[in-house]
C-alpha positions in Angstrom: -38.0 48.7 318.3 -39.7 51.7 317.6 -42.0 51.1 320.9 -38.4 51.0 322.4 -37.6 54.2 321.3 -40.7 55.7 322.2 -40.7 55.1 325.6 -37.0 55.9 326.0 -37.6 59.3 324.4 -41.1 59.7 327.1 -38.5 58.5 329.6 -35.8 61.0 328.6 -39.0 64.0 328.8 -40.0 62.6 332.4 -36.0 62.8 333.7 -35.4 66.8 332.0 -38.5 67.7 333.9 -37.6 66.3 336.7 -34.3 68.2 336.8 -35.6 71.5 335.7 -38.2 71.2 338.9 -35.4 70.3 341.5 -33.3 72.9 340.8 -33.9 76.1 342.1 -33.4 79.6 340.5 -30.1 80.9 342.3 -30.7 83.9 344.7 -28.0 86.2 344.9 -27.2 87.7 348.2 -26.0 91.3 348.1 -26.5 93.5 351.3 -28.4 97.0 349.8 -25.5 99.4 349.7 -23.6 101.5 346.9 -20.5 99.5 347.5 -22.0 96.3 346.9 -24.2 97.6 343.8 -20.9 98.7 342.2 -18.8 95.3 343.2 -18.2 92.6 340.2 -19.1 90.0 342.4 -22.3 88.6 345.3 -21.3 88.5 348.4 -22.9 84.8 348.3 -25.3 83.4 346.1 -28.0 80.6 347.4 -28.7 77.0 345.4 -31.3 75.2 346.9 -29.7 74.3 350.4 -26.1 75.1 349.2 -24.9 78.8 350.1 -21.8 79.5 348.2 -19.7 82.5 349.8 -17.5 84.6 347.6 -13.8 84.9 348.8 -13.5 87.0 351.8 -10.9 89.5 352.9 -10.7 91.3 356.2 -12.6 94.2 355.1 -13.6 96.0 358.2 -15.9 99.7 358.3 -12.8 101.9 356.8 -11.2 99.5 354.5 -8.7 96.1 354.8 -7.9 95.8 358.4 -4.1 97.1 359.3 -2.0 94.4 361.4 -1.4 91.6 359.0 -2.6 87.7 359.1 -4.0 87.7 362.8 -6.3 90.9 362.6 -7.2 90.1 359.2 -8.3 86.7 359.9 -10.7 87.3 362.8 -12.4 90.2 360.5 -12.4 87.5 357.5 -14.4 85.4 360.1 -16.4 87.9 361.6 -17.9 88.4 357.7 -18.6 85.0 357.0 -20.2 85.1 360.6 -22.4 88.5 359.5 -23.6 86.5 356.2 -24.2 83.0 357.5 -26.0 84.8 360.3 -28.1 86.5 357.0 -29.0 83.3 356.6 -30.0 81.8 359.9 -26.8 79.9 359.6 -23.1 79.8 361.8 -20.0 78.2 361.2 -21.2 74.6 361.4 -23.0 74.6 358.5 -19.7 75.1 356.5 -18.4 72.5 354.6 -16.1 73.6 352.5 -13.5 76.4 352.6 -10.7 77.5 350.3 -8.1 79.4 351.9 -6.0 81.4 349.8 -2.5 83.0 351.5 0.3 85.2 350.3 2.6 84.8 352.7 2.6 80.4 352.8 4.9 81.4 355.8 2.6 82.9 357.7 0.0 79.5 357.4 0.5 78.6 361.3 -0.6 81.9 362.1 -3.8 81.6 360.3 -4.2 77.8 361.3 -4.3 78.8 364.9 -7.4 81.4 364.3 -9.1 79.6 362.3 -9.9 76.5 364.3 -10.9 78.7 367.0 -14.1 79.0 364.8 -14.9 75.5 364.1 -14.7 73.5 367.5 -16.5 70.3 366.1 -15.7 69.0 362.8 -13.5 70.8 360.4 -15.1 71.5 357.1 -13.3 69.9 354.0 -10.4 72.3 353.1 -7.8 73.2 350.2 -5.2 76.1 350.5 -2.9 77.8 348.5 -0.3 80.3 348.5 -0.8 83.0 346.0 1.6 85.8 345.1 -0.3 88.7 345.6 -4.3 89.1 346.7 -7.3 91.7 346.4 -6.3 95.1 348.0 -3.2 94.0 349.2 -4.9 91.3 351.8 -2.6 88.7 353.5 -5.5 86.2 353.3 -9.0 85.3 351.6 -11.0 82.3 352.4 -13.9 80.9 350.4 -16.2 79.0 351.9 -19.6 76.7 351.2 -22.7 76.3 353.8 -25.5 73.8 353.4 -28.3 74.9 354.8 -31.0 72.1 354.5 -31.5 70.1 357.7 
C-alpha cells in the first residue's frame, strides 16, 4: 500500500509540473498611451494561443462615434481589426464573440454588419440586451482569437 501511495504522490508531482510548464504567463496587451495607462482594463490579454479581447465600443479618435448602431458597429470592428492585426491575426481567427446591445430592437441592424466581417464560418456567439452600456454606446462586443496554427 504504501508503494501505492508513493508512486501516486510522484505521479501527482509529475502531472503539477507538467501544468505549471504548459501554461504560459499571460501577456497583457495595452497600446503605450496615457489613455490606456489610466483605463481599468487591457485592451486584450494573450494565453498561450488564446487572445482574449476586452469588450469593445465604437470608440473612434474624438470619442464614441455619433450615428447610432450602424456607425458604431463598423468602428467596433475596425478596433478588433487594429488589435488582431497587433497580433498578426484578422477576423478568422475569432472564435468566440459576445455581443452586448441596448436597444434588442436594433439587433437586425447590427446582424447585417456584422456578418460582413466574417464571410466563412461564424464564430460561436451569445448576445444580450443590456439596459444601459459604457459611455452611452448602443453596442459592445467581446470577442476571443486563437492564434496557434
Amino acid at each position: 500500500m504504501n508503494s501505492l501511495l508513493r508512486s501516486f504522490g510522484i505521479g501527482l508531482i509529475f502531472c503539477a509540473l507538467w501544468i505549471e510548464a504548459s501554461v504560459a504567463n499571460p501577456d497583457f496587451i495595452n497600446p503605450d498611451t496615457e489613455a490606456a495607462r489610466q483605463a481599468p482594463y487591457s485592451l486584450a490579454v494573450k494565453v498561450n494561443d488564446m487572445l482574449i479581447l476586452s469588450g469593445q465600443v465604437g470608440l473612434g479618435e474624438n470619442g464614441l462615434v455619433k450615428g447610432g448602431i450602424v456607425p458604431e458597429t463598423h468602428q467596433i470592428m475596425r478596433n478588433i481589426e487594429s488589435i488582431l492585426a497587433g497580433q498578426g491575426a484578422g477576423f478568422e481567427n475569432i472564435v468566440k464573440c459576445t455581443v452586448m446591445i441596448d436597444e434588442i430592437s436594433e439587433w437586425g441592424k447590427f446582424n447585417e454588419i456584422y456578418v460582413t466581417y466574417f464571410p466563412g464560418p461564424k464564430p460561436a456567439r451569445s448576445a444580450f440586451g443590456a439596459d444601459g452600456l459604457a459611455l452611452g454606446a448602443a453596442v459592445e462586443l467581446e470577442c476571443w482569437a486563437y492564434l496557434g496554427d
